[in-house]
N, C-alpha and C positions, 0 to 999 in steps of 0.2 A: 252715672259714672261708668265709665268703661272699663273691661276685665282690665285687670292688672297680671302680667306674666312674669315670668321670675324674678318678683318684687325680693331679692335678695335683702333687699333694706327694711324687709318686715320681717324677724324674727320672733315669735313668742316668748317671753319669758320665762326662764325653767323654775320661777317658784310661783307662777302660772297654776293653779288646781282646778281639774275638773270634777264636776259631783256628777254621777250619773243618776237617772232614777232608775229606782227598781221598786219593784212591782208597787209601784205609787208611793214609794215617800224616797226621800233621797236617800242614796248608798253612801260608798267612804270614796270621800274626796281624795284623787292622786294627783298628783305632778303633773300635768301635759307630756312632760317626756319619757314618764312611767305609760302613756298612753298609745306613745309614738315608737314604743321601742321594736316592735316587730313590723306594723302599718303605718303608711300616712294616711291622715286624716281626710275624708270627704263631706265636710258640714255643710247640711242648709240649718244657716243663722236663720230662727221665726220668732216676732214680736206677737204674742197670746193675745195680743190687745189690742189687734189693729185688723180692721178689714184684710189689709192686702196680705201678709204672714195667712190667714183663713183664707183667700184667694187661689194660693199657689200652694196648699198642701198635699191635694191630691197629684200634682204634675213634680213636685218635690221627691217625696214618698218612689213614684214609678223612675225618677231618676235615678234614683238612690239602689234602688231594688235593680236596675242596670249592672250598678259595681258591686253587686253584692258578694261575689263571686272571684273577682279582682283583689290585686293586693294591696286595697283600701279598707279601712275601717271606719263603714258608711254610720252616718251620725244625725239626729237632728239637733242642733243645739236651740234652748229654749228662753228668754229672755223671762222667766220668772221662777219663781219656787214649786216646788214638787206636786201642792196640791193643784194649781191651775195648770202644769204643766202636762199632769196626766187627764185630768180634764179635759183642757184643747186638745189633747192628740187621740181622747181614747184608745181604742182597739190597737191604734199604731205604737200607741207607748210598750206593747208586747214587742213588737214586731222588730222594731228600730234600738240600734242605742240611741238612749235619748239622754242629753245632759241640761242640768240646769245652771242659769247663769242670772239669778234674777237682781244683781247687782251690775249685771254687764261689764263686769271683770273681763271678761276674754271678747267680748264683741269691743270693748276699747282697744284689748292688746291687737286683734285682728285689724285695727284700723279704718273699722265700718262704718260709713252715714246714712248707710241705707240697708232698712231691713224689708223684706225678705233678702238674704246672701245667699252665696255658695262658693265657698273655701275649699281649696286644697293646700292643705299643710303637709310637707315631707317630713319625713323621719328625722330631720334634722331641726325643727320645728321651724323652718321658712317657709312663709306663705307662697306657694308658687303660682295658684291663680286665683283671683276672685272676682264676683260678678255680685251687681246690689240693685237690688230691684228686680222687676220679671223683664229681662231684656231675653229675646232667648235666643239669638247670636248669640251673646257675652256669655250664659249658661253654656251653651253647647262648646266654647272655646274653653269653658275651665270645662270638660270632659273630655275633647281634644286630649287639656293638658295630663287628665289622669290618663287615658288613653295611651299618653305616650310614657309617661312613666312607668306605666303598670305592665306597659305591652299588653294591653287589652284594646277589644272593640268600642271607637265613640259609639256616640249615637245621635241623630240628627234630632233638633227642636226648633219649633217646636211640634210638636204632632194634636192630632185629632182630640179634641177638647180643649185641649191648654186655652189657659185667660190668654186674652191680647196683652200687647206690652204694657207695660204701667212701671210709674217709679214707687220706689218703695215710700215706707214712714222712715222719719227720723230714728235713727239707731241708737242714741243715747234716750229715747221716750222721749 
């Protein structure tokens, strides 16, 4: 699937909740728009249960750590509950917000068929770019897109190691 750019006609919905985890069991579920209210969101969507989500976490993670600095509130979102969530991410689940979604409540509202993602949601909760699978053109153009919202620097993909391109797993499991 190719990035999608100010997909205006994807909204989240604001009774939409995200649960984050903290320090390995989930925390307290808020709003999405209680999460948007100062940042827009930069997610990579990862399936715990699928090769390719463990593929792309390392080249995820250094994306991520790109905007970290930016005024995005960089995210891993996680397609299951707390205990497998901090499991697959170990050491990163410090490191990262990391949210769970092991109902894929919000990988439906995002409009995903493909996981591994990577979402940029504005402050206003519209999806403004997203990319499904490890294409890494379509990555680099939703950083582009933070890039120009944030007035920050992209950055080119993919770089030295990154996996070759692959399509993701099915996003609903």
């Amino acid at each position: 699937m190719a990035v999608t750019e100010t997909n205006s006609d994807i909204k989240l919905p604001t009774d939409l909740s995200l649960t984050p985890l903290t320090k390995g069991a989930a925390g307290t579920s808020r709003p999405v728009m209680e999460w948007l209210t100062t940042f827009h969101l930069a997610s990579v969507v990862l399936d715990p249960y699928t090769n390719e989500s463990s593929w792309i976490l390392r080249t995820a993670t250094r994306v991520l750590q790109e905007f970290r600095d930016c005024d995005v509130r960089t995210n891993l979102i996680v397609t299951a509950g707390p205990d497998d969530a901090a499991q697959f991410l170990g050491p990163l689940a410090d490191r990262f917000l990391v949210f769970c979604d092991p109902n894929r409540d919000t990988v439906k509202a995002m409009h995903l068929t493909e996981l591994p993602a990577f979402v940029l949601t504005r402050v206003d909760g519209v999806i403004d770019a997203k990319a499904e699978g490890w294409k890494p053109d379509e990555w680099e153009q939703v950083c582009d897109a933070i890039a120009r919202i944030t007035k920050w620097s992209s950055i080119e993909l993919p770089a030295a190691g990154d996996p070759v391109p692959f399509h993701g797993s099915p996003a609903l499991g």
